[in-house]
N, C-alpha and C positions, 0 to 999 in steps of 0.2 A: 712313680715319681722319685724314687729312690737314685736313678741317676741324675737327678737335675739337681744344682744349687738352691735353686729357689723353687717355692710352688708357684705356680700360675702360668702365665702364655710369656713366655721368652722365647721367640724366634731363633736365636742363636743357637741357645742350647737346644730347643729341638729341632734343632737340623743337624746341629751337631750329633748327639743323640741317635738320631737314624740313618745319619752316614757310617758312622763309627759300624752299627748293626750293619747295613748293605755291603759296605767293605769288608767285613769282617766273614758275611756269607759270598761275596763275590767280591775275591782283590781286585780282580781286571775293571772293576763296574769305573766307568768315567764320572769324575767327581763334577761335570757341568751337568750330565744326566742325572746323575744324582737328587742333585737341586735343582733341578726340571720336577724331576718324580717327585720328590717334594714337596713343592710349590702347588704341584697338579692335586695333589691329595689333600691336602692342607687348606688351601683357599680359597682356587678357583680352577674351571674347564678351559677357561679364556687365556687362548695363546698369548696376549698382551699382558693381560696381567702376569700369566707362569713368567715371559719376559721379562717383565719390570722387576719381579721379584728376585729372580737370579739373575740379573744385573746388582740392584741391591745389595744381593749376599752374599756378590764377589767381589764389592768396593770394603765390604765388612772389614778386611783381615786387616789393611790400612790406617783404616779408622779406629779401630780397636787400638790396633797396635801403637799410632801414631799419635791418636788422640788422647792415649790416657796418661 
């Protein structure tokens, strides 16, 4: 937990979190597979939800950025 801001379940930061690690061990890795692999590990096996999610978590950068 030491790279996180906060304790508990924040979606951002771990995914951030484990991109930064995937990229870090493989530069080439594609940042949508990424958050595919991610989402698969994380939540669920179900191709729609991994979908929804990396949908989701690439409207983030916007809204983040936009909204605050």
């Amino acid at each position: 937990m030491s790279l996180y801001l906060r304790s508990g379940f924040w979606q951002l930061y771990d995914l951030n979190t484990y991109a930064v690690a995937r990229l870090a061990w493989d530069p080439d890795a594609d940042p949508a597979q990424v958050t595919t692999d991610w989402a698969y590990r994380t939540f669920s096996a179900d191709p729609a939800t991994v979908a929804a999610i990396g949908q989701a978590m690439a409207l983030s950068r916007p809204a983040v950025t936009k909204g605050l």
